[in-house]
mmCIF file of the N, C-alpha and C atoms, coordinates in Angstrom:
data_MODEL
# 
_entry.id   MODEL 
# 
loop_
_atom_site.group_PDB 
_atom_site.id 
_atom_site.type_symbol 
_atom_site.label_atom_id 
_atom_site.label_alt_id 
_atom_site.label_comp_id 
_atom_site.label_asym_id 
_atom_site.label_entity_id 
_atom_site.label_seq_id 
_atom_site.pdbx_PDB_ins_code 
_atom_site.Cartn_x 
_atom_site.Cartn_y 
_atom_site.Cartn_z 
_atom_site.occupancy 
_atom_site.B_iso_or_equiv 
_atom_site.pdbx_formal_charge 
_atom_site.auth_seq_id 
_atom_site.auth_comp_id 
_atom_site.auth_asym_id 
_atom_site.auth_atom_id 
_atom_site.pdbx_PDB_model_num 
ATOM 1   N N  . UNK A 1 1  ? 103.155 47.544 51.609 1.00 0.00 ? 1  UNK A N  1 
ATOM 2   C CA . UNK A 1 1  ? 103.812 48.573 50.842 1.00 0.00 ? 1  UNK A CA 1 
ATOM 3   C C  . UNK A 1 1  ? 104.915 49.176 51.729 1.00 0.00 ? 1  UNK A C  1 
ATOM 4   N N  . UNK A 1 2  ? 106.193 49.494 51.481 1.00 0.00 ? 2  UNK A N  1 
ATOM 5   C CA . UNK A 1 2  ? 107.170 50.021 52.010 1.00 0.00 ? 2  UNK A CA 1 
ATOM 6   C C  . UNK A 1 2  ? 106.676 52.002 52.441 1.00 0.00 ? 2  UNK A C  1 
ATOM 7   N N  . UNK A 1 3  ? 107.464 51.988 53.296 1.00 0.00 ? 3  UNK A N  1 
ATOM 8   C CA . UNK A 1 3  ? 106.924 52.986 53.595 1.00 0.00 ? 3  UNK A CA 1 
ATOM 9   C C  . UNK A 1 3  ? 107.620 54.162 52.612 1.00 0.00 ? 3  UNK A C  1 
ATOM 10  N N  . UNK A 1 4  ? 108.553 54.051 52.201 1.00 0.00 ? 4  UNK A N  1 
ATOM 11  C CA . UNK A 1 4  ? 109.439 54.676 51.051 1.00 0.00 ? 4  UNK A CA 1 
ATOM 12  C C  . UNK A 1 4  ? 108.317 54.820 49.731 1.00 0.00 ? 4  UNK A C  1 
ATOM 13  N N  . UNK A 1 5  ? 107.250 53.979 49.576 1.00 0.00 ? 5  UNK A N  1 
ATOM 14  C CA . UNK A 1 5  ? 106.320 54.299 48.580 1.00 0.00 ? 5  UNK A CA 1 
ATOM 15  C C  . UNK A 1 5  ? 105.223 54.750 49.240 1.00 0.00 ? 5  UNK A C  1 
ATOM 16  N N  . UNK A 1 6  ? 104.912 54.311 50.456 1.00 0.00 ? 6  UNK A N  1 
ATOM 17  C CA . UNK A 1 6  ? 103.686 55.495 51.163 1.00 0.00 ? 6  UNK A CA 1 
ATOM 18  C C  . UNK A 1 6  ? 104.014 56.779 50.604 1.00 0.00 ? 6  UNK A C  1 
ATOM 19  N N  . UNK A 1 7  ? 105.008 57.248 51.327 1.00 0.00 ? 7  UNK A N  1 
ATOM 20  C CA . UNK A 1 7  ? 105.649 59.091 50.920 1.00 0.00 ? 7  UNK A CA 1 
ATOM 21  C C  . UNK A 1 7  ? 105.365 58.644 49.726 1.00 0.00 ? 7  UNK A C  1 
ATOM 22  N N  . UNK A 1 8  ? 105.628 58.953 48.543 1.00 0.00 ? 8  UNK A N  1 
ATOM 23  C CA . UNK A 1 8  ? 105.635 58.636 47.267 1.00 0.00 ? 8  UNK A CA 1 
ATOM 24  C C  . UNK A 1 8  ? 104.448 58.699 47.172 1.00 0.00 ? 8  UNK A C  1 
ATOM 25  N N  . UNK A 1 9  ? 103.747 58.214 47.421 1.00 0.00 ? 9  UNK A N  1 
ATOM 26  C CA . UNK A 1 9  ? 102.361 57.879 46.738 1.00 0.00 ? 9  UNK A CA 1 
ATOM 27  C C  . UNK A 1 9  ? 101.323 58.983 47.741 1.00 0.00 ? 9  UNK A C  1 
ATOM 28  N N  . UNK A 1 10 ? 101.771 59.121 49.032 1.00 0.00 ? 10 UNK A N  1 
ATOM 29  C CA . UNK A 1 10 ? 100.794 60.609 49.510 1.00 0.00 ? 10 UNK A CA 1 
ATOM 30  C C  . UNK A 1 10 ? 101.116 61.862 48.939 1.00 0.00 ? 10 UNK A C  1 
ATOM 31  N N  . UNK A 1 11 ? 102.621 61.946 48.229 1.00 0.00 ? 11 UNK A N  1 
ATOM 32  C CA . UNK A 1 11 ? 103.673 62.785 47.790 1.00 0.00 ? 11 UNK A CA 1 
ATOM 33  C C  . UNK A 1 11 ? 103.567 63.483 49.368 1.00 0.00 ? 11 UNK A C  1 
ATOM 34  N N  . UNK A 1 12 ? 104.671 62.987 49.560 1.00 0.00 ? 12 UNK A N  1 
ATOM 35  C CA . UNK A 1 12 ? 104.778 63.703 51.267 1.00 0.00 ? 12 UNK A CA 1 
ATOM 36  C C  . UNK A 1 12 ? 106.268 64.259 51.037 1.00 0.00 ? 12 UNK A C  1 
ATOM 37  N N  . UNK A 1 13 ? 106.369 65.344 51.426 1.00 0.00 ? 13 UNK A N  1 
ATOM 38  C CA . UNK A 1 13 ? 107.776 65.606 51.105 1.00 0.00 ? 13 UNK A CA 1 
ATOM 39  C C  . UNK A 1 13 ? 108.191 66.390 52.952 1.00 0.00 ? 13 UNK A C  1 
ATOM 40  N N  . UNK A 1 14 ? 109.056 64.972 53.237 1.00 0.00 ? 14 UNK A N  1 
ATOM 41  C CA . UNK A 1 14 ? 109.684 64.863 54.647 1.00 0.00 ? 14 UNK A CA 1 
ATOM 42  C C  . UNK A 1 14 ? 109.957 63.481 54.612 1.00 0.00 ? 14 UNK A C  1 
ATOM 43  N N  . UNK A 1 15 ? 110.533 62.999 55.671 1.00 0.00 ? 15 UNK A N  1 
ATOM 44  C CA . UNK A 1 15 ? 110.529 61.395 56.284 1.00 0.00 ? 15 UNK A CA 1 
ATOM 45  C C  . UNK A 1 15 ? 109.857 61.049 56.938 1.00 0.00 ? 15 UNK A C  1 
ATOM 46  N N  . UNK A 1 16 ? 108.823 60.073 56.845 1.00 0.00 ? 16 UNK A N  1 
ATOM 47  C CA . UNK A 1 16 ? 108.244 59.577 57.712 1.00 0.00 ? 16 UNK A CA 1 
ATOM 48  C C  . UNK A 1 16 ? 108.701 58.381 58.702 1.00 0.00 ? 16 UNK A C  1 
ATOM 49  N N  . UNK A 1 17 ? 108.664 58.900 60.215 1.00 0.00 ? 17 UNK A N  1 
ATOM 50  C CA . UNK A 1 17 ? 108.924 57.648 60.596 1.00 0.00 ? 17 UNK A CA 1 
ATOM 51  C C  . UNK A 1 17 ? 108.611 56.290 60.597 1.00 0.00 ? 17 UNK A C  1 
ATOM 52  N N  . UNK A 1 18 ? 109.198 55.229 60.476 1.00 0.00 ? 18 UNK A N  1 
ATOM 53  C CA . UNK A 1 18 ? 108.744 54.315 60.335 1.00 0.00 ? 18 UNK A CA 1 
ATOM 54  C C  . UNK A 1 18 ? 108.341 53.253 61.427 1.00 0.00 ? 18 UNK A C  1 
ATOM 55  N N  . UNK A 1 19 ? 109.889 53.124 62.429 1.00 0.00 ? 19 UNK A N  1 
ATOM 56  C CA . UNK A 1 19 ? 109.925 52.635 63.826 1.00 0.00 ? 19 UNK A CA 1 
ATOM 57  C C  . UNK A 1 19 ? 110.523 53.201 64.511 1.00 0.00 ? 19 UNK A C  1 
ATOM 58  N N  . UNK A 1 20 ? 110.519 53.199 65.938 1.00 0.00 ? 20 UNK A N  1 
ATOM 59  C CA . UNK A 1 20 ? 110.791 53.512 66.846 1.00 0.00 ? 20 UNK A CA 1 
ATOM 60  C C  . UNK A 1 20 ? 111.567 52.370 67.797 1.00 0.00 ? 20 UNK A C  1 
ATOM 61  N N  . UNK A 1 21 ? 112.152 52.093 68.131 1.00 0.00 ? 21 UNK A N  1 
ATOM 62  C CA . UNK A 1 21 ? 112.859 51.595 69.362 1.00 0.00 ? 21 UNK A CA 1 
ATOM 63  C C  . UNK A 1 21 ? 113.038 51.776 70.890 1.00 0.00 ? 21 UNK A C  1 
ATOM 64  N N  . UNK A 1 22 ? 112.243 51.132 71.642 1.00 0.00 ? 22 UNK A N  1 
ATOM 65  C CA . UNK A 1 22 ? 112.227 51.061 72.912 1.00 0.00 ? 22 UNK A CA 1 
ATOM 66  C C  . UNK A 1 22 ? 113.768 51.962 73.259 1.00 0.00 ? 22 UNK A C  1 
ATOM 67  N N  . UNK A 1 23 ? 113.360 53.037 74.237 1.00 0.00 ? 23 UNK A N  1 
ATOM 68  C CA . UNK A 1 23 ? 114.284 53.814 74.795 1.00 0.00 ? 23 UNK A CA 1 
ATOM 69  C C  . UNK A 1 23 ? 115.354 54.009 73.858 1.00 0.00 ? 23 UNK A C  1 
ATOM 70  N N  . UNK A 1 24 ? 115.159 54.473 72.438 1.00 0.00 ? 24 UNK A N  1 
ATOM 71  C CA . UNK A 1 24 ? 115.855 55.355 71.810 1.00 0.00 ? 24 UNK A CA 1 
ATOM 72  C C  . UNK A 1 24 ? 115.436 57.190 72.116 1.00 0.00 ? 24 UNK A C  1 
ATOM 73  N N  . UNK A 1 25 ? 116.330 58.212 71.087 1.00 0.00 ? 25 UNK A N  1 
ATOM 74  C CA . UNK A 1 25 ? 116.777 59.054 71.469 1.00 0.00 ? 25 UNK A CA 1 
ATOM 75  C C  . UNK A 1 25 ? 114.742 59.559 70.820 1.00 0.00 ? 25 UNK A C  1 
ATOM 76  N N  . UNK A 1 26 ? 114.737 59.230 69.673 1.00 0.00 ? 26 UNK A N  1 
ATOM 77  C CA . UNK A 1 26 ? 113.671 58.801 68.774 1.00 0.00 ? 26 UNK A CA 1 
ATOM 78  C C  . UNK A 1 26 ? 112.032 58.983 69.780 1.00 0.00 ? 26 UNK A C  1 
ATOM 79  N N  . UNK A 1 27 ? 112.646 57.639 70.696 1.00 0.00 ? 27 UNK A N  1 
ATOM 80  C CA . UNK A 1 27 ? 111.332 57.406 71.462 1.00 0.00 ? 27 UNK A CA 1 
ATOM 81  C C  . UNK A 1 27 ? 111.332 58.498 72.542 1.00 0.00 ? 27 UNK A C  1 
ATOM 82  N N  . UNK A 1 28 ? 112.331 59.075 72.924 1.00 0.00 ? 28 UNK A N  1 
ATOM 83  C CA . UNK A 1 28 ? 112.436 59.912 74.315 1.00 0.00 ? 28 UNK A CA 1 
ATOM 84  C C  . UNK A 1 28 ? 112.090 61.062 73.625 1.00 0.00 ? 28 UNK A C  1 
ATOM 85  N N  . UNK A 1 29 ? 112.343 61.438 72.484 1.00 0.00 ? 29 UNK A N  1 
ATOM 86  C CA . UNK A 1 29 ? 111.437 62.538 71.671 1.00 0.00 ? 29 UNK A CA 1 
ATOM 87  C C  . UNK A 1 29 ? 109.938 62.962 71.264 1.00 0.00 ? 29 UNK A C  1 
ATOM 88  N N  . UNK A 1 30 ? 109.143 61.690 71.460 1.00 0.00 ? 30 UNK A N  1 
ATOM 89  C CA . UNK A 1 30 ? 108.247 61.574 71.391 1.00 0.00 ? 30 UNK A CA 1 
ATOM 90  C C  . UNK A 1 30 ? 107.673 61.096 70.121 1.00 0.00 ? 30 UNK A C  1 
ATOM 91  N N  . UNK A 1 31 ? 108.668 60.701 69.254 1.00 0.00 ? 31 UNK A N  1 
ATOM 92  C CA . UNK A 1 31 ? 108.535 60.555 67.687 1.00 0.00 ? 31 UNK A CA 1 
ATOM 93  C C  . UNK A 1 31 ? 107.408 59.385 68.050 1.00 0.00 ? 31 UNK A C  1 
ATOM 94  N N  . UNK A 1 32 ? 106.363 59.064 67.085 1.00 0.00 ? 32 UNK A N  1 
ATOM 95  C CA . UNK A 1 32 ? 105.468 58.302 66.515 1.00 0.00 ? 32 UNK A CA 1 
ATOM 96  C C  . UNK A 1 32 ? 105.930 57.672 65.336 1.00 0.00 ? 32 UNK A C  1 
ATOM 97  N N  . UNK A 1 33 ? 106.148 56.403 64.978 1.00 0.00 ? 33 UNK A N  1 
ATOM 98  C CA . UNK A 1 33 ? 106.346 55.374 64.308 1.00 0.00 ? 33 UNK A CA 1 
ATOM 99  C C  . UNK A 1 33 ? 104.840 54.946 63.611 1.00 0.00 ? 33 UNK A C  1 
ATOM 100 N N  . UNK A 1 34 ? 104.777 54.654 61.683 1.00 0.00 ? 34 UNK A N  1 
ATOM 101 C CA . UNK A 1 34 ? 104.086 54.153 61.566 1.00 0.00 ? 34 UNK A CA 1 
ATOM 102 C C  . UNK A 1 34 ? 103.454 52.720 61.937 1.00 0.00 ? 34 UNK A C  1 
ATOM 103 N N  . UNK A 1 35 ? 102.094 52.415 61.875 1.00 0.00 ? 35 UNK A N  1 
ATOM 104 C CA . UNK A 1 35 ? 101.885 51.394 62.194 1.00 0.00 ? 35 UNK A CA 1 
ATOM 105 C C  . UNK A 1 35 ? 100.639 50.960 61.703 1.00 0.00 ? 35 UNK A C  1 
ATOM 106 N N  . UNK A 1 36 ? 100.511 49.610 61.661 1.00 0.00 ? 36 UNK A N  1 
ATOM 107 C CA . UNK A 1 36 ? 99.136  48.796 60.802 1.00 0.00 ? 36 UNK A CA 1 
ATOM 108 C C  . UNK A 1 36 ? 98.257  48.731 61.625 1.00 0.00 ? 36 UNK A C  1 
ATOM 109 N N  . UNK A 1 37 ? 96.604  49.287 62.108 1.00 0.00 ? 37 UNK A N  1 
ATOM 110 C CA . UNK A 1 37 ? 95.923  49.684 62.450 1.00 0.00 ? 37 UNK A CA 1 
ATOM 111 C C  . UNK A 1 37 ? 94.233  48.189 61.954 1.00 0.00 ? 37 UNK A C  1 
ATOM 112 N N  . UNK A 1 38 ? 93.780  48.491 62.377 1.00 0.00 ? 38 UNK A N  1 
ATOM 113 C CA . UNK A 1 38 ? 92.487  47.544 62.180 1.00 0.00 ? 38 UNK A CA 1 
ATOM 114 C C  . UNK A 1 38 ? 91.941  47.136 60.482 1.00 0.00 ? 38 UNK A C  1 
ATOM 115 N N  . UNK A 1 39 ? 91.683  46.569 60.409 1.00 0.00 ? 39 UNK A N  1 
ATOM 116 C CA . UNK A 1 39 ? 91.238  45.979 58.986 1.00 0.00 ? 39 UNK A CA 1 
ATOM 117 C C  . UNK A 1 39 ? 92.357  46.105 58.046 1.00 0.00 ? 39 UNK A C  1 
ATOM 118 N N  . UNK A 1 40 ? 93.857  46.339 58.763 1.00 0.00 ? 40 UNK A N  1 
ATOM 119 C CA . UNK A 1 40 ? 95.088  46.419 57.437 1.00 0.00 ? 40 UNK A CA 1 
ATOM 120 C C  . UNK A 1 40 ? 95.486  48.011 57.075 1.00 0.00 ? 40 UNK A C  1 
ATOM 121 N N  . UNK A 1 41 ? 94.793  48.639 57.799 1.00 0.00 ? 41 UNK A N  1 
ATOM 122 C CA . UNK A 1 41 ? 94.709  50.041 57.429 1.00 0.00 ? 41 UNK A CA 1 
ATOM 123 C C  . UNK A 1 41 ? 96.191  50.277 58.305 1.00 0.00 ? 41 UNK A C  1 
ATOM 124 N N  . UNK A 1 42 ? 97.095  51.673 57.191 1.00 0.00 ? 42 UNK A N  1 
ATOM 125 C CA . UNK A 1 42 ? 98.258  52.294 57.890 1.00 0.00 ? 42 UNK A CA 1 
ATOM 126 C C  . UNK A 1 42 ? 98.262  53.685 58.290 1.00 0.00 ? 42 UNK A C  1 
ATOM 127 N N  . UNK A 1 43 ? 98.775  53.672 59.858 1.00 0.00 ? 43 UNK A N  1 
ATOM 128 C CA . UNK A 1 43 ? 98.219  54.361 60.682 1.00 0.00 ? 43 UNK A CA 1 
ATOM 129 C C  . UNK A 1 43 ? 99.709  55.941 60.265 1.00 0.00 ? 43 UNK A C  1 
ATOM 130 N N  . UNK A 1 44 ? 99.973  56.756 59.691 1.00 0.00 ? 44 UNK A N  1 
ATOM 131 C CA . UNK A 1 44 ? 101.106 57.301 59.217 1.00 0.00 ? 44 UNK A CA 1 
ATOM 132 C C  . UNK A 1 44 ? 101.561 57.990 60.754 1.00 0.00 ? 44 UNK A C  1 
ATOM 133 N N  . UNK A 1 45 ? 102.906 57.574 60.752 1.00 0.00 ? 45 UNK A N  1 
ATOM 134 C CA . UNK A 1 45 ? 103.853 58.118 62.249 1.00 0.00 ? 45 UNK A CA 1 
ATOM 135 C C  . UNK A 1 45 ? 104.114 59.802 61.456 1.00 0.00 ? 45 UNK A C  1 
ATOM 136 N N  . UNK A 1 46 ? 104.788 59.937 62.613 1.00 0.00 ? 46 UNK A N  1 
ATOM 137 C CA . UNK A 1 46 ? 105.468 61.262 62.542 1.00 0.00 ? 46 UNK A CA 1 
ATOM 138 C C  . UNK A 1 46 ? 105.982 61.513 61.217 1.00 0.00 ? 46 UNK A C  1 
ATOM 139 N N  . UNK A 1 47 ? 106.430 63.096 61.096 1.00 0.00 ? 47 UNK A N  1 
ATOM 140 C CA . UNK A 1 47 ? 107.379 62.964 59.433 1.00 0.00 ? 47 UNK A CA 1 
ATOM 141 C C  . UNK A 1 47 ? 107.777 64.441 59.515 1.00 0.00 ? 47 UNK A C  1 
ATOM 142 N N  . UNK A 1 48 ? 108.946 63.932 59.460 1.00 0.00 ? 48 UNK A N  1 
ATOM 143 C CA . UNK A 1 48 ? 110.250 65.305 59.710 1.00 0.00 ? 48 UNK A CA 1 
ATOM 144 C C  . UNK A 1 48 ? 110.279 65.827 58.624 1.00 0.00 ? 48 UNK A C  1 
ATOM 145 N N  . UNK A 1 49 ? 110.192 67.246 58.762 1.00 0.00 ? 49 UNK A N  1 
ATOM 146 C CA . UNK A 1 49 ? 110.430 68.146 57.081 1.00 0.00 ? 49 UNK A CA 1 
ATOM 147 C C  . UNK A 1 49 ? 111.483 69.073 57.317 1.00 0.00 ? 49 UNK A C  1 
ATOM 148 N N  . UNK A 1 50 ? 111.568 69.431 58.670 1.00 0.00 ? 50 UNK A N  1 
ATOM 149 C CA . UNK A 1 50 ? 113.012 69.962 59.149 1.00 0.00 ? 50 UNK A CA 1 
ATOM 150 C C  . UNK A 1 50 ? 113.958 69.809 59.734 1.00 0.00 ? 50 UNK A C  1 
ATOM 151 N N  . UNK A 1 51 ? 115.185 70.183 60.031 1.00 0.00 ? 51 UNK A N  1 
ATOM 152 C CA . UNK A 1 51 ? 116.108 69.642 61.467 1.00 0.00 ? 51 UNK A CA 1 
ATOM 153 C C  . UNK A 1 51 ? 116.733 71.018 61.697 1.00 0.00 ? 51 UNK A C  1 
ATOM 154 N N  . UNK A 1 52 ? 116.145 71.487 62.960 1.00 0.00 ? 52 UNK A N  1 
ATOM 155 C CA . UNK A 1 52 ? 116.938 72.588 63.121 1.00 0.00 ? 52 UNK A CA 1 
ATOM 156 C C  . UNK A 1 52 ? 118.607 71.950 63.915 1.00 0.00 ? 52 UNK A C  1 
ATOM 157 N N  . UNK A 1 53 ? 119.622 72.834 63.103 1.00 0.00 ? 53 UNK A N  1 
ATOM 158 C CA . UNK A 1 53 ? 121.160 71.761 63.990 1.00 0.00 ? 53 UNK A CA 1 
ATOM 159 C C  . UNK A 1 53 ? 122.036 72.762 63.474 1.00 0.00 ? 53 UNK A C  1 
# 
């Protein structure tokens, strides 16, 4: 399932991350990326509801 229908379907209202990239700004933030976990199960990353800027 895309993660665009995870949110959707937890009704999550933010972004959830999805990936992360080795030594992005992302990863040096500490952001958590979802990920597929034991028996198929999804493990939900981080999920931004604000940006202070």
């Amino acid at each position: 399932m895309p993660i665009t229908d995870v949110a959707k379907y937890l009704n999550v209202e933010g972004v959830i991350i999805g990936t992360t990239s080795r030594g992005s700004p992302a990863e040096k933030a500490k952001l958590r990326g979802t990920e597929r976990v034991a028996q198929g199960r999804i493990k939900i990353g981080d999920i931004i509801v604000a940006i202070d800027g």
